[in-house]
C-alpha positions as CSV (number, residue, x, y, z in Angstrom):
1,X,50.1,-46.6,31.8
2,X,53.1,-45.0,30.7
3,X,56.0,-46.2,28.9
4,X,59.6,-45.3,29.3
5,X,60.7,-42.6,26.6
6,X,63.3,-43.4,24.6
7,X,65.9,-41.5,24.4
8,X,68.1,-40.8,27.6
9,X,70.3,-38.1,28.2
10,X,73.6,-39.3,29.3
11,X,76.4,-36.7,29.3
12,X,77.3,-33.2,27.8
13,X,80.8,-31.0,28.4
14,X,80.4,-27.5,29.1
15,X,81.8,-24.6,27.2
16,X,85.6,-23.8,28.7
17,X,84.5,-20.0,27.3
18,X,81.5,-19.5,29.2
19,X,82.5,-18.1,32.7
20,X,78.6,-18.6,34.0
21,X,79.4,-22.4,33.0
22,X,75.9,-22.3,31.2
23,X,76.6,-23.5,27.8
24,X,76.8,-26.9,26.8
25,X,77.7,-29.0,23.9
26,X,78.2,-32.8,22.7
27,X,75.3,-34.0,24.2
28,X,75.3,-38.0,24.7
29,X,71.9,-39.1,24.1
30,X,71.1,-42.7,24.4
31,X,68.5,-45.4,22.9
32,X,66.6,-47.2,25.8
33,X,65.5,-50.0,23.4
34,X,69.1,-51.0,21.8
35,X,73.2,-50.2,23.2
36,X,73.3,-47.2,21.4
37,X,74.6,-43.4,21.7
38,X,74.5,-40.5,19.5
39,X,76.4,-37.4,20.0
40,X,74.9,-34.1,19.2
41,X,77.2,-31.6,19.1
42,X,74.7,-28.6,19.8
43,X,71.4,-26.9,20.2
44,X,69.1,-27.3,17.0
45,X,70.9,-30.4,15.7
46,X,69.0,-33.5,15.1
47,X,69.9,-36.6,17.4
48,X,71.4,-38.8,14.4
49,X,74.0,-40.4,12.6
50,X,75.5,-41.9,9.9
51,X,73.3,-44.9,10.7
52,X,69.9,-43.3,11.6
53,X,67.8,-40.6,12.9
54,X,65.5,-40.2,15.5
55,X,63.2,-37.1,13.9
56,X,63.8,-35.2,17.2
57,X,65.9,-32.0,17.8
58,X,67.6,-30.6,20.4
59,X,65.8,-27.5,21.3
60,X,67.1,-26.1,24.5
61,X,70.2,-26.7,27.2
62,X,69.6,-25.9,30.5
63,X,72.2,-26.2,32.8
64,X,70.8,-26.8,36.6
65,X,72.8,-27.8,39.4
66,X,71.4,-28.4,43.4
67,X,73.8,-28.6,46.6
68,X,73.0,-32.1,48.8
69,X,74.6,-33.5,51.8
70,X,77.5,-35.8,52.1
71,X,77.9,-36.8,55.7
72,X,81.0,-39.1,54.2
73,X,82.8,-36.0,54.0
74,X,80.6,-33.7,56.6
75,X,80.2,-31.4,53.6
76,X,77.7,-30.6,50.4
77,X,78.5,-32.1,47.0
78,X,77.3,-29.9,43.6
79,X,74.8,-32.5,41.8
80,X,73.9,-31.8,38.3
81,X,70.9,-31.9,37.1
82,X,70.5,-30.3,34.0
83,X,67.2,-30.2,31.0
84,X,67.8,-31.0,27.6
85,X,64.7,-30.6,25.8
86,X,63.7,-32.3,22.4
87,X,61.5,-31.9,20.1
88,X,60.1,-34.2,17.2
89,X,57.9,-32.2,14.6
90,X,54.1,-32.4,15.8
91,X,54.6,-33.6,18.7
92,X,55.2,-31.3,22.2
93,X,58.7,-30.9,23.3
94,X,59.8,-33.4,26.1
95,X,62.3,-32.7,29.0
96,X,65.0,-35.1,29.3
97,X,67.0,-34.8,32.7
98,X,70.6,-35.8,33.0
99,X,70.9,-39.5,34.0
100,X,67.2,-40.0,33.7
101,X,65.0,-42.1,32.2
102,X,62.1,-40.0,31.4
103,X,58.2,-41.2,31.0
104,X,56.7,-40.7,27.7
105,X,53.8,-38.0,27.8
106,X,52.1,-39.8,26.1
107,X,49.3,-42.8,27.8
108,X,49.4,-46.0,26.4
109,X,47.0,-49.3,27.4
110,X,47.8,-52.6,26.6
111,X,44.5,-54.4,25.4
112,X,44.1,-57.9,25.0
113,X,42.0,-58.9,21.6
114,X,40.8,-62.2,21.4
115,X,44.3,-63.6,20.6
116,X,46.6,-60.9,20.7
117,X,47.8,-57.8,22.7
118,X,47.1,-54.2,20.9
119,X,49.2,-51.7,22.6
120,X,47.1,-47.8,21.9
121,X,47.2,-44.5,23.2
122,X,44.0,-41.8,23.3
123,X,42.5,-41.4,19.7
124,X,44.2,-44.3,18.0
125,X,41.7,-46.5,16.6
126,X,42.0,-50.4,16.6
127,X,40.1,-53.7,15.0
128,X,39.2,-56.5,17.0
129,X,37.9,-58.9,14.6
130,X,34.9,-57.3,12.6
131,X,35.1,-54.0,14.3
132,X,36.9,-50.9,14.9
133,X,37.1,-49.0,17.9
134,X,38.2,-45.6,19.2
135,X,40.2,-45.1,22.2
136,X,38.3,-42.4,23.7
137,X,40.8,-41.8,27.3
138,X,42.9,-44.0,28.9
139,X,43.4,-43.9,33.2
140,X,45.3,-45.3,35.4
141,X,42.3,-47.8,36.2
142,X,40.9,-47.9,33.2
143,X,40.4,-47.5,29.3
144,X,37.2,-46.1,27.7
145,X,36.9,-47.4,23.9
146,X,33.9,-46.3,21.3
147,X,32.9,-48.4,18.7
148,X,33.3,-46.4,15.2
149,X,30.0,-47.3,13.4
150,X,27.5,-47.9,16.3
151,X,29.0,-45.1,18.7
152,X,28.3,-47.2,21.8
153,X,30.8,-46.8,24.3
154,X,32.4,-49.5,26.7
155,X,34.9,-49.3,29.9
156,X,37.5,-51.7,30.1
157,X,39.1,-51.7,33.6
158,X,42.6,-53.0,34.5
């Protein structure tokens, strides 16, 4: 499965100086998890605060906009639908579209262990009681774990 990502883009104000209308600044980026919003005030600076950083940068700004219909007002509307892309270092960077909630590249599985629930993604490793496993790939229908000291290899479907 994947999870939400999260961080949100929420809002930005384009530069009055730019006559393309390409360049834009104070980003609103939000937390899915928790009511909060950070304001970035450009490209290359890292989505924080004075209360606490994420680890990921603001790499790019693209500004993208698409005509649809409005048959309200039997004309097109300008919808905006701009990329900011972040980065967090080691990790690939992630596109975040305006108004968005965005899925988290990475795939995760939720795995039930005798009493509890271990939530992985591909080459974590994990102990269910006496023994640690590998998660080899995760599917949509399925999750394929190795155990680490016999190498025997086991398909756990949804």
């Amino acid at each position: 499965m994947q999870r939400p990502f999260t961080l949100q883009f929420k809002a930005y104000v384009l530069n009055p100086n730019d006559p393309q209308k390409t360049t834009g600044h104070n980003f609103q980026i939000n937390l899915l998890s928790e009511s909060r919003s950070f304001f970035v005030e450009h490209t290359g600076m890292e989505i924080a605060d004075q209360f606490g950083k994420t680890g990921y940068y603001i790499t790019k700004f693209e500004r993208k906009t698409i005509w649809v219909d409005a048959p309200q007002i039997k004309s097109k509307l300008e919808r905006d639908q701009s990329e900011l892309t972040v980065k967090h270092e080691g990790e690939d960077p992630i596109v975040l579209a305006l108004g968005t909630v965005t899925k988290h590249p990475k795939r995760y599985a939720n795995i039930r262990c005798m009493d509890k629930l271990v939530q992985v993604s591909k080459a974590e490793t994990f102990a269910v009681g006496e023994k640690t496993y590998k998660v080899v790939d995760i599917t949509d229908k399925a999750v394929i774990i190795r155990d680490a000291i016999s190498g025997e290899t086991q398909t756990l479907s949804r």
